[in-house]
Every structure is written in C-alpha cells, then in structure tokens.
C-alpha positions as CSV (number, residue, x, y, z in Angstrom):
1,X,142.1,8.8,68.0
2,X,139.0,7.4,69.4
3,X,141.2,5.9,72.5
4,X,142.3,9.7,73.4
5,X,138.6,10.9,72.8
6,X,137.4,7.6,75.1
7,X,140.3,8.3,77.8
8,X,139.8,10.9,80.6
9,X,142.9,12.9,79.3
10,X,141.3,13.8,76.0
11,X,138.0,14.7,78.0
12,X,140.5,17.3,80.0
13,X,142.1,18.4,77.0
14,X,138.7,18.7,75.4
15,X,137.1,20.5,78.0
16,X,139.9,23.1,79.2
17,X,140.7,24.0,75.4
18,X,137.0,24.6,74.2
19,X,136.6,26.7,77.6
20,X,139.9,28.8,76.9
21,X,138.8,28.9,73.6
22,X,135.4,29.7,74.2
23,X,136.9,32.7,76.6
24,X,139.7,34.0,73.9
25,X,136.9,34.1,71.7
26,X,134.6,36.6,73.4
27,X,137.7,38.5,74.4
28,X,138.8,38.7,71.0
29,X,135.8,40.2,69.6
30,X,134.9,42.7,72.4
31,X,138.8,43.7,72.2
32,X,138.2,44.1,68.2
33,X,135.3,46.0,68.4
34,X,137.2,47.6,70.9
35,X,140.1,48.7,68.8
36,X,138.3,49.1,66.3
37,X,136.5,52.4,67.9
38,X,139.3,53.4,69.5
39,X,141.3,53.5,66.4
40,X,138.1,55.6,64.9
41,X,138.3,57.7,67.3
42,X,141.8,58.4,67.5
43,X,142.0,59.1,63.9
44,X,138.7,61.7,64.7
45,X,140.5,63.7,67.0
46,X,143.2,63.5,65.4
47,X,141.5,65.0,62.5
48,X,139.9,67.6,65.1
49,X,143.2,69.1,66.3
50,X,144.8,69.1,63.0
51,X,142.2,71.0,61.3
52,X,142.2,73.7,64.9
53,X,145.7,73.9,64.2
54,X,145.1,75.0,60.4
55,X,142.4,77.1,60.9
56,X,144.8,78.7,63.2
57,X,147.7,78.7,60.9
58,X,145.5,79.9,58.0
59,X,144.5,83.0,60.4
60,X,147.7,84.1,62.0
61,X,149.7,83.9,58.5
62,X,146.8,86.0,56.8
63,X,148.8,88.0,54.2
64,X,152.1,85.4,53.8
65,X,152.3,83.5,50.4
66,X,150.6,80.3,49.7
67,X,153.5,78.4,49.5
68,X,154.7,79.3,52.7
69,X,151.5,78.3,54.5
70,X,151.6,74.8,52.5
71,X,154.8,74.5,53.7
72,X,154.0,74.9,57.7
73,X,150.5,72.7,56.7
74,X,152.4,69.7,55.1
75,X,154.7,69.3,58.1
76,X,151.8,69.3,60.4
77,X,149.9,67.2,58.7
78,X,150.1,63.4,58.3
79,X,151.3,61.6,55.3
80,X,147.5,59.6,55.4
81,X,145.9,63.2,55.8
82,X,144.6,65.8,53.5
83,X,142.8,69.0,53.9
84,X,141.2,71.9,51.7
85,X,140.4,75.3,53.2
86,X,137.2,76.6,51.5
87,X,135.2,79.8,51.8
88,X,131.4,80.4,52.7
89,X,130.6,80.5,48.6
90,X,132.3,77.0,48.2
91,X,135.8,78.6,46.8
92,X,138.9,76.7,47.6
93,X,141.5,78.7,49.5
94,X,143.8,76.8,50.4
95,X,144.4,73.2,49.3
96,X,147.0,70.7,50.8
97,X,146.8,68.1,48.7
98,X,149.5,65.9,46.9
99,X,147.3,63.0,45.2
100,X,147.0,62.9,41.7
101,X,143.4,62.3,42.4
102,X,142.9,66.0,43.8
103,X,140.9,66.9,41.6
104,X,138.2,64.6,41.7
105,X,138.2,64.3,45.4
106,X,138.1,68.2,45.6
107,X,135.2,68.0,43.3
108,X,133.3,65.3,45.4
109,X,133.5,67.1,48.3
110,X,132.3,70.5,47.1
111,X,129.2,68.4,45.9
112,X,128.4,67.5,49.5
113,X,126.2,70.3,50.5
114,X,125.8,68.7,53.5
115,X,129.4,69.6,54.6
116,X,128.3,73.1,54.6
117,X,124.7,73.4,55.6
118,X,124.3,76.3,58.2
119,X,127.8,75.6,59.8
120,X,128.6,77.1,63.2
121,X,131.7,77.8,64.2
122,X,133.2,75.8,66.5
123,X,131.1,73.0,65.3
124,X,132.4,69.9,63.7
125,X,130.8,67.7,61.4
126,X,132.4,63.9,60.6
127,X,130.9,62.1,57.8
128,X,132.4,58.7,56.1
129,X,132.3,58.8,52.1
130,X,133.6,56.7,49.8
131,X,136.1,58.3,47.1
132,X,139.2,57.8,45.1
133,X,142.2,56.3,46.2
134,X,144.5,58.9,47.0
135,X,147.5,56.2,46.3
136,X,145.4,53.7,43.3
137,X,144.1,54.6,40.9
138,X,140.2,53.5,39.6
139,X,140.0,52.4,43.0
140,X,137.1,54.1,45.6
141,X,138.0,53.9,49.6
142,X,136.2,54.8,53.1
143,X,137.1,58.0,54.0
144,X,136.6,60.0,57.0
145,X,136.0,63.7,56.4
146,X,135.7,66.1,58.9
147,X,134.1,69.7,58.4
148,X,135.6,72.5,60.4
149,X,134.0,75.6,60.4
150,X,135.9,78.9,61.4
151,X,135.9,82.6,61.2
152,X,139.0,83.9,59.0
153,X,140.7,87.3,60.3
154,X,138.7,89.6,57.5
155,X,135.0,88.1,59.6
156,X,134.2,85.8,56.5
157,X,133.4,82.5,57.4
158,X,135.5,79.7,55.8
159,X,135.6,75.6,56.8
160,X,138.3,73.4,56.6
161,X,137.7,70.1,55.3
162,X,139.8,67.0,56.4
163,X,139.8,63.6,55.0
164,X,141.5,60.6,55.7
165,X,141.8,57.1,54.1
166,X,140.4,54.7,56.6
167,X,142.6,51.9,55.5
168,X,145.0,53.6,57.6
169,X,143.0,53.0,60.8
170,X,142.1,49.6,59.1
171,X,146.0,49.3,59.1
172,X,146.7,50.0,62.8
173,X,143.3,47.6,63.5
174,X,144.3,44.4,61.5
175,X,147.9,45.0,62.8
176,X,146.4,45.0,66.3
177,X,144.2,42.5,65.2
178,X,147.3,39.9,63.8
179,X,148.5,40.9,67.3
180,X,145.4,39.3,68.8
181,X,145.2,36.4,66.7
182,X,148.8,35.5,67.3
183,X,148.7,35.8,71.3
184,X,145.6,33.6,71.3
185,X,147.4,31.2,69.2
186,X,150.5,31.2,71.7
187,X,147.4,31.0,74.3
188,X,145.9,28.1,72.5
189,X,149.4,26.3,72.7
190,X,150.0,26.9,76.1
191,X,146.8,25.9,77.0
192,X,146.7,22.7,75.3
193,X,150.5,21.9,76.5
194,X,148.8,22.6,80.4
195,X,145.9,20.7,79.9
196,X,148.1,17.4,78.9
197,X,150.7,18.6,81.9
198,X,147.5,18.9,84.4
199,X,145.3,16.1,82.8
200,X,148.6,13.6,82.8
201,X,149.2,14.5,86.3
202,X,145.4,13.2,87.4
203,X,145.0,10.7,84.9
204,X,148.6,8.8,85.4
205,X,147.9,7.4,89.2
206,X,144.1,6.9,88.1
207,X,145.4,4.4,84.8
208,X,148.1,2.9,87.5
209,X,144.8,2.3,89.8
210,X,142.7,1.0,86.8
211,X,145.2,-1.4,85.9
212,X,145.7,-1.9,90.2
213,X,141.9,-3.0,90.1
214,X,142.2,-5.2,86.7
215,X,144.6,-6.7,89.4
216,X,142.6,-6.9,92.1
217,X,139.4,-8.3,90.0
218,X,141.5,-11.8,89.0
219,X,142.1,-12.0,92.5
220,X,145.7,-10.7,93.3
221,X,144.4,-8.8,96.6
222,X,148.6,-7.8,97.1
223,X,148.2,-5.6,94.6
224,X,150.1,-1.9,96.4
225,X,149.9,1.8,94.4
226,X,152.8,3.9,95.2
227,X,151.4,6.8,97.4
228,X,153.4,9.9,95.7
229,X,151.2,12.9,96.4
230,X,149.3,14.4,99.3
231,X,146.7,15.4,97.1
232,X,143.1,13.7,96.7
233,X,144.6,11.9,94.3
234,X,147.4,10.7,97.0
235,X,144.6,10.2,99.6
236,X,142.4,8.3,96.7
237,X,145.3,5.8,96.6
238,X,146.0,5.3,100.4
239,X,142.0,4.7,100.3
240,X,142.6,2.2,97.8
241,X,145.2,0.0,98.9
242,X,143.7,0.1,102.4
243,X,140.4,-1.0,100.6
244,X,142.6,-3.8,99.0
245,X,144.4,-5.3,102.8
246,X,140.6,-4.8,103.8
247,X,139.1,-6.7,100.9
248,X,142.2,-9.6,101.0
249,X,141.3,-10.1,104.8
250,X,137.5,-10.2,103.9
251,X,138.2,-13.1,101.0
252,X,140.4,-14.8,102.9
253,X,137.8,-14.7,106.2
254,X,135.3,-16.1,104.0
255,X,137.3,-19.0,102.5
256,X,137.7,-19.8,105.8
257,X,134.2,-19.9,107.0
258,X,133.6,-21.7,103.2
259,X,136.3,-24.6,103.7
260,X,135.2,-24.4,107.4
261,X,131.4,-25.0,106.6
262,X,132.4,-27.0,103.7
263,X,134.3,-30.0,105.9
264,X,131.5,-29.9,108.3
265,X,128.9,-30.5,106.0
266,X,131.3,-33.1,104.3
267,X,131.8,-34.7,107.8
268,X,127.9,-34.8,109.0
269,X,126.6,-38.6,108.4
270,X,123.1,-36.6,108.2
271,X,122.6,-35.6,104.8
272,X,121.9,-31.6,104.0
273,X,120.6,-29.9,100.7
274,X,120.5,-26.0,100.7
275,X,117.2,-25.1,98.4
276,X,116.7,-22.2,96.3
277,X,113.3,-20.3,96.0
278,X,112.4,-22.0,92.7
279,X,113.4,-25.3,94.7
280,X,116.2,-25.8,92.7
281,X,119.4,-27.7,94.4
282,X,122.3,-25.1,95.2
283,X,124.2,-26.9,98.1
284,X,124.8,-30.5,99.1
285,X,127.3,-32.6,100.8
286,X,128.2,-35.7,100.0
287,X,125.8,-38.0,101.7
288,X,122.9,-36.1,100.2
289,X,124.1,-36.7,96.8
290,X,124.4,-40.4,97.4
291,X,120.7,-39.8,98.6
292,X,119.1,-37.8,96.0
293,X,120.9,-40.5,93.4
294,X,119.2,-43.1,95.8
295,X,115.8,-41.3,95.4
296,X,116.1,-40.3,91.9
297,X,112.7,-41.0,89.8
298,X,110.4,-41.6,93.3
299,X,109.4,-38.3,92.2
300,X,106.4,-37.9,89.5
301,X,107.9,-34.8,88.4
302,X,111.2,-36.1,86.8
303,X,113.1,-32.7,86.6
304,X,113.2,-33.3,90.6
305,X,114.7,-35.7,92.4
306,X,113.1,-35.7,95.8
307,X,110.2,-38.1,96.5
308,X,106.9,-36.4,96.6
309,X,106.6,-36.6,99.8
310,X,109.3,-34.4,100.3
311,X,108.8,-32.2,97.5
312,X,105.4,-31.2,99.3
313,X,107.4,-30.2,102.5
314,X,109.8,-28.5,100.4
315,X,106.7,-26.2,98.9
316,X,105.3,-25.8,103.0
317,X,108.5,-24.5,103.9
318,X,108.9,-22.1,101.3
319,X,105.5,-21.0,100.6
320,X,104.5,-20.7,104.2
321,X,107.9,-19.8,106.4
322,X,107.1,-22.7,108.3
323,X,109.7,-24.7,109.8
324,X,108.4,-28.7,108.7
325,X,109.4,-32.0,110.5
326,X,108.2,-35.1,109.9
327,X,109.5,-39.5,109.6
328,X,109.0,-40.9,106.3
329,X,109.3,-44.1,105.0
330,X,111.3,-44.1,101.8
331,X,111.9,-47.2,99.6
332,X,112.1,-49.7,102.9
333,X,114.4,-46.4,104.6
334,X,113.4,-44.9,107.6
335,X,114.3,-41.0,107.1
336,X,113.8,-38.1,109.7
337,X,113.5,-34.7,107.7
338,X,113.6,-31.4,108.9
339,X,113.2,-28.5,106.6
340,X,113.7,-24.6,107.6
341,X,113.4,-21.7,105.1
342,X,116.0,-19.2,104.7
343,X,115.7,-15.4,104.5
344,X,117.7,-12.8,103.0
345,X,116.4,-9.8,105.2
346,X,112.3,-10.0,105.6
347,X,112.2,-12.2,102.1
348,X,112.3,-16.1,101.9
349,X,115.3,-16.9,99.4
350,X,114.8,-20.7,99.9
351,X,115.2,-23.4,102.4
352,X,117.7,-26.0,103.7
353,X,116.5,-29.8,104.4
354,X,118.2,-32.2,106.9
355,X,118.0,-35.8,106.0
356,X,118.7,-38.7,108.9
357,X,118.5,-42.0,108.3
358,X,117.1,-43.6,111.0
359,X,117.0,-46.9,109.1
360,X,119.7,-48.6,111.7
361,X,117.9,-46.8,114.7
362,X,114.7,-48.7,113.5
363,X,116.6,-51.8,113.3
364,X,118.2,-51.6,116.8
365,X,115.0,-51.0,118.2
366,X,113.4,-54.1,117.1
367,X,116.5,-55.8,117.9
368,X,116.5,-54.9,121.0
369,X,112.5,-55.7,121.6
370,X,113.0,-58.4,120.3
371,X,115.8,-59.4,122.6
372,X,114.1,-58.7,125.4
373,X,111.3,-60.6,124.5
374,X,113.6,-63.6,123.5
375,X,115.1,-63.5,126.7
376,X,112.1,-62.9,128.3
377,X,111.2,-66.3,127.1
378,X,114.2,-68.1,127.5
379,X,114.0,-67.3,131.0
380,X,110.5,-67.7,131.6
381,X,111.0,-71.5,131.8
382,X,113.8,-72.2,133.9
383,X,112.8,-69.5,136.5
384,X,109.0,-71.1,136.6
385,X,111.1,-74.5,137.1
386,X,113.1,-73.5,139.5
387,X,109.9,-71.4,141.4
388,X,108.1,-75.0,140.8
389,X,110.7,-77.3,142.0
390,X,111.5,-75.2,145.3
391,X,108.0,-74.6,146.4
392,X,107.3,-78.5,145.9
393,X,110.8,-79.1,148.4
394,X,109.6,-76.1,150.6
395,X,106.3,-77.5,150.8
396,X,107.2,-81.3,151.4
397,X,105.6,-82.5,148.5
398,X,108.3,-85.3,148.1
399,X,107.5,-88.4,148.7
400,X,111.1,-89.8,149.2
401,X,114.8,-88.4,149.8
402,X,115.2,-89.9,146.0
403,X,112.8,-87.8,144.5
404,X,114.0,-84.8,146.3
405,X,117.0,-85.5,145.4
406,X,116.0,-85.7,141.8
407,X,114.3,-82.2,141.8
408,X,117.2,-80.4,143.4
409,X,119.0,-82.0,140.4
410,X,116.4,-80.7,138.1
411,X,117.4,-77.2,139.8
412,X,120.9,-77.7,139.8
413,X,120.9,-78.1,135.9
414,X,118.8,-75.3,135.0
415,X,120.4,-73.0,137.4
416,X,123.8,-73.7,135.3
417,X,121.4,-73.0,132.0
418,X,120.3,-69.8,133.5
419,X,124.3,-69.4,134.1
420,X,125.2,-70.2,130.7
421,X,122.6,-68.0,128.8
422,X,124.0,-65.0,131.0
423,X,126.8,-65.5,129.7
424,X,126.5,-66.4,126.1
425,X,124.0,-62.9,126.2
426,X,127.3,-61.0,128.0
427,X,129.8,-62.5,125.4
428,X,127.2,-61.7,122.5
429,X,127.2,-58.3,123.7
430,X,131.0,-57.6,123.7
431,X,131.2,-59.0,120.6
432,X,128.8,-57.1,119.0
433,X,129.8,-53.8,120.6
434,X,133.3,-54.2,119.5
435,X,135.5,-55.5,122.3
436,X,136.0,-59.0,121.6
437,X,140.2,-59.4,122.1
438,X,142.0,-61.9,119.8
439,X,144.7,-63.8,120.3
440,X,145.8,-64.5,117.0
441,X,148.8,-67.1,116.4
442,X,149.5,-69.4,113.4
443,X,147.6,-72.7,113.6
444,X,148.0,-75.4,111.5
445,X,144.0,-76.2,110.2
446,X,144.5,-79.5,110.4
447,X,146.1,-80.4,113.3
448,X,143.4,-78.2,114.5
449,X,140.2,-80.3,113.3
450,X,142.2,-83.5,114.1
451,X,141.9,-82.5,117.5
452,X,138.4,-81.3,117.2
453,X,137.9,-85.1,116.2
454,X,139.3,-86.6,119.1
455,X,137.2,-84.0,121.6
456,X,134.5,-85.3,120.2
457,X,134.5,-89.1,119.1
458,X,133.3,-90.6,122.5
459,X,130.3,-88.4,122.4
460,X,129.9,-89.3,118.1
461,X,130.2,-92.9,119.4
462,X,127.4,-92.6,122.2
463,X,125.4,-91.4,119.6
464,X,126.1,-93.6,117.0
465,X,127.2,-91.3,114.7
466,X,130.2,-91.6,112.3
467,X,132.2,-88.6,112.9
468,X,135.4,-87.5,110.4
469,X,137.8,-85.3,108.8
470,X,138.3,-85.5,104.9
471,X,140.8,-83.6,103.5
472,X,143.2,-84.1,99.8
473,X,146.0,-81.1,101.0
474,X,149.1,-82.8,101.0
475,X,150.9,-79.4,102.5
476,X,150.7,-77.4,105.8
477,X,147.3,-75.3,106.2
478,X,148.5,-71.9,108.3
479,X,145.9,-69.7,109.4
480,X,146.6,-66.8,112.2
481,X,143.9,-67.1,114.3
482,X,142.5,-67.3,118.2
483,X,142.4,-71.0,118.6
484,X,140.4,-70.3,121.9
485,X,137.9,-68.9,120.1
486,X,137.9,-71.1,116.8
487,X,137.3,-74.3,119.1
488,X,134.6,-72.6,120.6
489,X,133.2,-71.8,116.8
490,X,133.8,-75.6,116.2
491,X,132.7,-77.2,119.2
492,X,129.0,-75.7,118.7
493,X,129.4,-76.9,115.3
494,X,130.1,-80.5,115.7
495,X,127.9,-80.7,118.8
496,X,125.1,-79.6,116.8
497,X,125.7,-81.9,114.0
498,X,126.1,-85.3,116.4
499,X,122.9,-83.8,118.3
500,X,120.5,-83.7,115.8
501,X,122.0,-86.5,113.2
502,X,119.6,-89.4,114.0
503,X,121.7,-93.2,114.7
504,X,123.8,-94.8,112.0
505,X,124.1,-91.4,110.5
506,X,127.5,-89.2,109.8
507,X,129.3,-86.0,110.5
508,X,132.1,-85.1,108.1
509,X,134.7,-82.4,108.3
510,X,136.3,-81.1,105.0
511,X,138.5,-78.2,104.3
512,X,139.5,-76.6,101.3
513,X,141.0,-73.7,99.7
514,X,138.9,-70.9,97.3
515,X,140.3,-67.8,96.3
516,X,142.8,-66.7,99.0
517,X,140.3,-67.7,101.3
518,X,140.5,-71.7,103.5
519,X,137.0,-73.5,103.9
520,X,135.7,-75.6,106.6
521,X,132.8,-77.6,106.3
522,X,131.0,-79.1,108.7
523,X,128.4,-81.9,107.6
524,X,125.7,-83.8,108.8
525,X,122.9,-86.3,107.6
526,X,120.2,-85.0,109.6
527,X,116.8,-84.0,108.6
528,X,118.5,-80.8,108.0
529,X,117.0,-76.6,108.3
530,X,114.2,-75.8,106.4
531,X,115.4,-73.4,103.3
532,X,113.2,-70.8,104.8
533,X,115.2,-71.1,107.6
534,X,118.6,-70.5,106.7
535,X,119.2,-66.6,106.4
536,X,117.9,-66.7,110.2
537,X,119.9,-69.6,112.0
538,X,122.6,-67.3,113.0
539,X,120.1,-64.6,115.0
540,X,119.7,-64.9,118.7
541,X,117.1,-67.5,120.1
542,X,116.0,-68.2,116.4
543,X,113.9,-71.3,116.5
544,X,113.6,-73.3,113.2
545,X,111.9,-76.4,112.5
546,X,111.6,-78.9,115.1
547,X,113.9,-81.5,113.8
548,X,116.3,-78.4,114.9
549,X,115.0,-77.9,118.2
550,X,117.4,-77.0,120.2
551,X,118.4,-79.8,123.0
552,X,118.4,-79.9,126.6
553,X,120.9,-77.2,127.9
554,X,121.2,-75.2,125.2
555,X,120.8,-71.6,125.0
556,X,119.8,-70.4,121.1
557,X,122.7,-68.1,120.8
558,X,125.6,-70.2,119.8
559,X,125.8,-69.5,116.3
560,X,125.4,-65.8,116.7
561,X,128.4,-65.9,118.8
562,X,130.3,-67.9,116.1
563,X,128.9,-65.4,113.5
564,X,130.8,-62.8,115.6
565,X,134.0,-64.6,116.3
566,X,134.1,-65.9,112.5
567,X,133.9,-62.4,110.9
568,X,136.3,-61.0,113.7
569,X,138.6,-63.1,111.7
570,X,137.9,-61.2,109.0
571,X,136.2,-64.5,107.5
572,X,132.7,-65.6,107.0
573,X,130.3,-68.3,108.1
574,X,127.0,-69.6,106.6
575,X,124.9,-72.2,105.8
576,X,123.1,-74.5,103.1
577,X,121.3,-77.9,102.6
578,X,123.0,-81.0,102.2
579,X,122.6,-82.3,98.7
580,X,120.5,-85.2,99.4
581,X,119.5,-84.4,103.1
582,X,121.4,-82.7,106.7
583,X,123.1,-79.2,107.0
584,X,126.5,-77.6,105.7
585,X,128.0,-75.2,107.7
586,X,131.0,-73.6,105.9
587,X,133.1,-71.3,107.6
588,X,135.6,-69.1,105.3
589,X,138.9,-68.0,106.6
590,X,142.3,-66.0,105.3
591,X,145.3,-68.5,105.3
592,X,148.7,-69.1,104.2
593,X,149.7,-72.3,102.8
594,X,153.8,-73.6,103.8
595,X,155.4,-76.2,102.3
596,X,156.4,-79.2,104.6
C-alpha cells in the first residue's frame, strides 16, 4: 500500500479523485439544497391552485349536495392532500378528509388563530406545523398548511385550509437525493478507473525511463527507450536516449584523455605528483611512487612523505599561487623541482610538482670536467716536449747530428703517444656511447691464454719475470666472444703485470669456473694498488700510487677500455690485492663447457 501511496500513480489517483470528489461534493449539496426548495415549492403551488380550484368548486356548486362536491374535490385532490373549507366564525363547511386522524387535525387547525387573523381575499398564508400522521398512528409529522381566503356566492367570507404531509416532498427529495448519491458513485468509479487509465499512461514510459537510468547509473550507456508517443512524454524519451549516445560519447572521450594522460605520465622518466589543497597525494605515476618511497621519513612530519624542503614549496605554491622552482640536494640526489598550483575557476584546488633527477646530469658534468682536465694534462707534456725539442732543432742548439738525432727521436715517440691517447679517448668514447661492434665466435679459453703466453714470454723473459698459465680443467672451455677485442683486454693486462713486477718475480694466469660464469685471473707479485685505490683503477687517467705509475708510453685509459669491452660481453672485471703482495685482476665471463 505504501508503494502505491510512494509511486506517482497513486499521487494521480489521489489527486484527480479528492478533486472530483471535492467537486461532486459542492455540487451535491447546492443540487440538494436545490431540490430541496424546489420540491417545497412545488408542493406550495401546488397547494395554491388546488385550494383556487376548490374555492371555485365550492362557489359554482353553491346549493348541490355535499356528497357531490366531495366527490368532484377528492378526484382533484391528491392522495397526500387534504383540505377543510371553513367559514369567517371558524365553522367547518366542507371537509375532505379521509384520515382517521380527522378529527384531531381539524381540531389543531381551528386552534391556529393565526390561520385566520384579518384574512384578505386573494391572500395566502403557508405555515409548517407539526400534527398527526394522517397514515400512523401516535405519530406527529411536518406539515405544510396553506390558508386560502375567499368570498363564497352569499358575500360571507370563508378560507380554505390545505395541508400536506411533508414526507411526501421528503419522498420525491431523498428519491432525488439516492439519485444523486448513486451518479456520484458511478462518477467516483469512473473517475478512479480514468485516473489509473491516464496516470498508467504517464507513469508506464516514466518507470521504463527510471529503470532506463538505473541502467545508465552502472554504466550501460546503450541503454534505448522505445519512442511510442509524440507527446511530452514521447519527446521526454527522444531527449533521453539522445542524452544517453551524448553521455556514452562523453565517458568514452574521457577514458580516452584518462588512459591517454595516464600512459604519458607512466612513460615520463620525470616523476609527477598531482597535490590536493590540504596537500594530500591524489595522482602519481610510477616513478614518483618509487620516489616518495625513496624519501619517506626525510620529513619531520611523518603523515607526509616529502622532505621538508619540499613540503615548504608545496605550502608557497598553494598558499601564494606562485609558480616555485628550485635544485635540491636530497639524500646524495640531485633533484630539479618545479611546482605549479592548480585552479578550478578563480580558486586554488591544489598543485602539481615535477621531480627530475638530475643525479646522472651532475655526474656527467664532472665527468666530463674532469675529462677535460685529465686530458688537458696528459697532453700538456708531450705537446711542451715536442714545442721544446723543435725550438732546440729550429734554433741549432745541437751540438751534434747524434744528438739531433736523438731529440727527433724523443719527438717521434711522443708524437705516436699523442697518436695513441687520440685514440684510446676515440675508442673510449664509442664504447661508452654504445657503438662498440662485436664479433662474437666460440673460442676455446685456453687455447686462448696459451697464446697470450707465447705473445708475451720474450718480453716476461727481458724482464725477468716468470710468466704462466695454471689451469686443473681437464675439458674444453667455450666462450662466444670477440677474440679481437679480448686480446686487447689481455694484452693490457699481462703488460701491466710484467711492467710493474720487479725481477725474479711472477705473473700467473688461472681460470676457473663459478656459477655459470668462467674466471680469468691475472696475477702478479708486485708491490701491488693501494686498497684505497682499487674502486678507481678502471677510471680514465686514474693515477694510484707510484709503484703503479704508469710507464713510458702509456696512456691511463687502458683499463677503462677493458672495463667497456669486458661488460660488452655481458661479463665483469675487477680487482683485489694479492694475498701476500701484487695485484689480481679477475675478469668474469658466460661460457659453455664441451666435452673433448
């Protein structure tokens, strides 16, 4: 019941049947009241020409017998209508009367003197009284009695009274009124079988669009209402399912822009964080959650997870609708942030920070001072031998062809140094940039080293230095490798080791195998690099301790460029002190071992 009172169809049905009602209501009782005095009325004149019409009779049959008058009377009058003709003195003349009650309605009408107070003829006087029942008896009705005077044929005055039960006229009213009653019923029907017709016909496409919008609220935007009027209601649902292409356009526009904006911020390498007012986090990509997890607990204020330093940007933005830019260093990071607010119309609604690490850029740019420096050095000496040697020939400072021969030598060789570091800096480069080319082809390790060995045992034996490979693999060692560039790896190696391993000492080769991966050592028993040292021997134009010094001819970049070629291998290369004394170098490659 409460679901028909709670629908828009009982609300109809409500509201047409209390106005319909409301209407047959006031028409009823004015068409009561109405009928009521027309009925009176009626039965007045009525009363009126019936008691003209006696007077009349009562004249013109002046002289015939009573019973012939009554007889003429009684058909006139109605069966709810009796009459008594009386004389001036109150005397009954004539009485048409057929109730046993007669008597005592004679005698209460008599008593009414006002029936016959200074009567003039022609004159009327109506006047309700209650007396006997004329068909119950004990029982008192309304009646309506009527006094007529009029002049009888002799001159004496004389009246005629009339009466009449007004449950007659009660009779015709409450039949009228059932009549009434019964069409406003039929009214009442009708109108509450239209109001469900009329409210059913609105309300049916308005529950198919409530139930279309339930639809289009969990996101089924092909949601269609059949368009089966040309009404508003018709027009209401062309609105809607236009409102539903436009609203399945709109959604899918902004998924769009959403996945769009969402794979750029995902692909950025800078890392972004969208702000809201109270500086809480709504939007990050990837990289800034790495970040903030990176920065988390720099901050003093623990339920944030920027730095302070930030933080206090964050709060310029926002409070001032400045745009703030600054560098920070950030736990040994290098970070340039830039922080814009964001409006919604004239009011900030937040901000969104940019993050860039700058860390590498940092790097690179004391790399690359310091490169120029370290070249600037390494090429400070040969050029201000080769400027010193030339002026001395130019100037004939040479005593003898021998000793001019001698510093054109001395020019010669650092000329071919100068040439050299050119082009360990130009290899370096490519390397480092990316573009070093392998040619990779299996090589048996051993083989390999045994011919680094031979390469290298006149210049071990010059220097009286023991120089060796020591291996316990009984079975093939395959590695797929460049052997170009793993002799040129090698060849720096073992010519460092015999350079700086004092007489009578020893450099050893060894390989063996560790996890998937194949070790090569190379050994020596030299005074060996300071620990201090070690991380740094494989920068460019690192200098260690002077027992390292690098020799005549050499350039200070050969074991960055076997760093390079080593982990273009995919393998590694570092180094350690000896266990007693000298240097280990132990370079790490992939291999595959074959059964001979």
């Amino acid at each position: 019941m409460m679901r028909i009172w709670n629908s828009i169809v009982g609300k109809l049905w409500a509201t047409i049947l209390l106005l319909v009602s409301f209407v047959l209501f006031i028409v009823t009782l004015f068409l009561l009241e109405f009928l009521d005095n027309f009925h009176t009325k009626q039965a007045e004149e009525s009363l009126q020409r019936e008691a003209a019409t006696i007077s009349k009779i009562v004249n013109d049959r002046n002289g015939q017998t009573n019973d012939s008058i009554h007889q003429i009377i009684e058909d006139i009058l109605d069966l709810e209508t009796n009459a008594i003709v009386v004389d001036r003195q109150g005397d009954i003349l004539y009485s048409f009367h057929t109730s046993s009650s007669k008597d005592e309605i004679e005698e209460k009408l008599l008593s009414e003197s006002v029936l016959f107070e200074s009567p003039e003829l022609g004159k009327q006087k109506m006047k309700e009284m209650i007396l006997p029942s004329l068909t119950e008896k004990n029982v008192m009705e309304q009646f309506l009695i009527l006094s007529y005077p009029f002049k009888q044929a002799s001159g004496e005055e004389a009246s005629v009274l009339m009466y009449q039960s007004l449950d007659a006229v009660h009779r015709t009213t409450k039949s009228t009124t059932n009549i009434v009653f019964l069409s406003a019923f039929i009214a009442f029907l009708l109108t509450t079988f239209f109001a469900f017709f009329l409210s059913t016909r609105i309300t049916l496409p308005l529950r198919k669009m409530k139930q279309a919008a339930f639809e289009l609220s969990k996101g089924n935007f092909d949601t269609h209402l059949p368009v089966a009027q040309k009404d508003e209601i018709g027009q209401l649902a062309t609105a809607f399912n236009q409102m539903g292409r436009q609203l399945k356009y709109n959604i899918e526009l902004i998924k769009q822009e959403k996945e769009q904006l969402s794979s750029i911020l995902t692909s950025m390498t800078d890392a972004v964080v969208t702000f809201n007012q109270d500086y809480s986090i709504l939007l990050k990509n990837p990289q800034a959650e790495l970040l903030l997890k990176k920065w988390y607990g720099f901050n003093e204020k623990k339920n944030h997870p920027l730095p302070k330093e930030v933080f206090h940007m964050l709060e310029h933005a926002i409070s001032f609708a400045e745009e703030v830019e600054d560098e920070l260093e950030l736990g040994g990071q290098f970070y340039v942030i830039s922080i814009s607010p964001l409006y919604s119309e004239n009011s900030i609604r937040g901000a969104v920070a940019v993050f860039r690490d700058m860390t590498e850029q940092h790097k690179l740019d004391k790399l690359r001072s310091d490169f120029i420096a370290n070249v600037s050095h390494e090429l400070r000496t040969p050029i201000s031998m080769l400027q010193g040697y030339s002026e001395a020939i130019i100037d004939d400072v040479v005593s003898s062809e021998e000793e001019r021969m001698e510093m054109v030598q001395i020019i010669h060789d650092e000329s071919k140094r100068m040439s050299r570091l050119v082009t360990d800096l130009l290899n370096l480069a490519r390397m480092e940039s990316g573009y070093i080319q392998l040619h990779k082809e299996p090589l048996s390790i051993v083989e390999f080293l045994d011919r680094m060995v031979t390469k290298f045992s006149q210049v071990a034996k010059d220097a009286e230095v023991d120089l060796s490979l020591e291996t316990e693999e009984t079975i093939t060692l395959l590695v797929t490798a460049d052997e170009d560039r793993l002799e040129q790896v090698f060849t720096n190696l073992i010519d460092n080791a015999i350079r700086h391993t004092p007489d009578g000492g020893a450099v050893k080769l060894g390989v063996y195998k560790s996890a998937g991966m194949l070790d090569i050592t190379v050994a020596d028993t030299g005074v060996g690099i300071p620990e201090k040292d070690l991380p740094f021997v494989f920068e460019r134009f690192y200098k260690a301790d002077k027992a390292r010094t690098r020799g005549k001819g050499g350039t200070g970049l050969g074991l960055a460029i076997a760093k390079n070629i080593m982990e273009a291998h995919d393998g590694s290369i570092l180094a350690t002190r000896g266990d007693e004394r000298g240097t280990i170098f132990i370079c790490s490659l992939p291999f595959n071992a074959i059964n001979k």
